[in-house]
N, C-alpha and C positions, 0 to 999 in steps of 0.2 A: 599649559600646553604640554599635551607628554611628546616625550622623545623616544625616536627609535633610530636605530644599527641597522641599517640593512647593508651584509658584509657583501659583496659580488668577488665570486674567484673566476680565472679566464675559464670559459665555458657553460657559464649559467645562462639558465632557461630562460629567453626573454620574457616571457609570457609572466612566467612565476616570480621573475623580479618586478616589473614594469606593473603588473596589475596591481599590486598590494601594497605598492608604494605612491603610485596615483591615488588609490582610493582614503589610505592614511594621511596623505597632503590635503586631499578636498575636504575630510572631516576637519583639519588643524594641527594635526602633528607636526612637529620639525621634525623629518626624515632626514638624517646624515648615510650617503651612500659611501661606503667605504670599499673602495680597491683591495682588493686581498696582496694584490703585488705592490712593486715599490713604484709604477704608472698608476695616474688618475684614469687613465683609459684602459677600459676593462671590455674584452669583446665574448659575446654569448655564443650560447652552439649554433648561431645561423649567422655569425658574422654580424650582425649590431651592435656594435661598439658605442658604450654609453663610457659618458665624463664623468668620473666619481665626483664628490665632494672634498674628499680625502683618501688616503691610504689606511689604512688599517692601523697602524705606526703609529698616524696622525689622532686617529678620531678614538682608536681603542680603549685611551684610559679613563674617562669621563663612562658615569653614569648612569643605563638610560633605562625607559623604562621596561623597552622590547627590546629585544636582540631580535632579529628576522634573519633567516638562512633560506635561499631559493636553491629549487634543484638542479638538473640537469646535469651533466656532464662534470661539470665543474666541481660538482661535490667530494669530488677525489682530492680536489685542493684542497678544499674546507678540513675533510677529514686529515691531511698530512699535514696542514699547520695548527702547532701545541699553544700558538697564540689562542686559537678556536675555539680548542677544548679546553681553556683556563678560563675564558669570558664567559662560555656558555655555564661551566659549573660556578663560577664567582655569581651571574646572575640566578641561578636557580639557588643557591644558598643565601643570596640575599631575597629571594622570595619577589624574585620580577618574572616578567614575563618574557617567553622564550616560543618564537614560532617558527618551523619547519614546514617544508613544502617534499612533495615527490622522493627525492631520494633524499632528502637533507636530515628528516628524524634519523639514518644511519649516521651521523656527525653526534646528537643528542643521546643515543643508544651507544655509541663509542665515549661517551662520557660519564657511563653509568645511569641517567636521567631516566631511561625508559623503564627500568624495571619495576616492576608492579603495578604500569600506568596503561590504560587504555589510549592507546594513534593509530595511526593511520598511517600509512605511506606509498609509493608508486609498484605496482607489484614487481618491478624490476630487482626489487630488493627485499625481496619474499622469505627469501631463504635466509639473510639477514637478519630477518627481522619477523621473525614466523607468526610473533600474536597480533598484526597490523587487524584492523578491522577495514576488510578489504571493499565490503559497502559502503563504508561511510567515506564520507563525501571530505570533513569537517570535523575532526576531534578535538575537544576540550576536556583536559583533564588537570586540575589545579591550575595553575601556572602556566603549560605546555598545550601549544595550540599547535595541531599536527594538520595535513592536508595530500593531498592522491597524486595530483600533478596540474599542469597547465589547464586544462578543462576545467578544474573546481576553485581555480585561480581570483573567481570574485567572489564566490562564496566565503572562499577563505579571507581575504581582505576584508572585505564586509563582517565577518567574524572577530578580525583583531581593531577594527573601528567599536564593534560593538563592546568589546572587553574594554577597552581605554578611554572609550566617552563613555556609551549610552546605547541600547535596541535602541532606540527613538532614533539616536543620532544615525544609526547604522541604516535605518529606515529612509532616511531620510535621503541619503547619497545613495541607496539603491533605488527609490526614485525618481531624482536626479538624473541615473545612468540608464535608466528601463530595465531595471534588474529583475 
């Protein structure tokens, strides 16, 4: 059963959290939701406050096979804690897999990751981040699975099901969902 991190800092996208972690539960994944704070209660940019599994503290030194980073608002946390940006380059140097959403490829880009690599990210972070390929929907490039924002939110789930099972599998829970 692969494992994934999906880290929440106060202010994340519900949308971009909540989709991509359903859709990796329904294929099989064990999803550990980690609190970027030292509360298991973590609330997103419209006020939906979701129960982590753990704290970051807790669940960070195991692991896994994804890191998962959602956008929104909150990605200003992501980016200002060094816990972040040591998991994310510890996973890409072990040669796992690392997925970004909307504004979160700037956390993967602040880590040195994105250079020379084809993502994608929320145009809000354009300037940031000037070689986004602002069409696509859904980037894969080695390892780094990038994505636009809360709109392309199943797309992109259904994309890190399909890298850690199976297309079939990925097929099969879009489906499932009337994708």
């Amino acid at each position: 059963m692969p494992t994934v991190l999906a880290i929440l800092p106060e202010g994340f996208e519900e949308i971009e959290a909540i989709t991509p972690i359903d859709l990796l539960r329904r294929a099989g994944c064990q999803v550990i939701i980690a609190a970027l704070g030292a509360s298991p209660h973590v609330t997103g940019r419209c006020n939906i406050t979701m129960h982590a599994d753990a704290t970051l503290g807790e669940a960070g030194e195991a692991a896994y096979d994804l890191i998962f980073l959602p956008g929104g608002p909150g990605v200003l946390n992501l980016r200002g804690d060094m816990r972040v940006r040591a998991l994310v380059q510890q996973q890409a140097a072990a040669g796992r897999w690392l997925a970004a959403i909307c504004a979160a490829p700037t956390v993967l880009n602040d880590a040195g990751l994105l250079e020379g690599r084809r993502y994608t990210a929320h145009f809000s972070v354009a300037k940031e981040l000037p070689n986004i390929l602002v069409d696509e929907r859904v980037v894969v490039d080695g390892k780094i699975v990038t994505s636009r924002g809360a709109g392309t939110s199943v797309d992109f789930g259904l994309m890190l099901v399909e890298k850690l099972f199976s297309p079939e599998k990925a097929r099969e829970i879009a489906t499932a969902i009337c994708a």
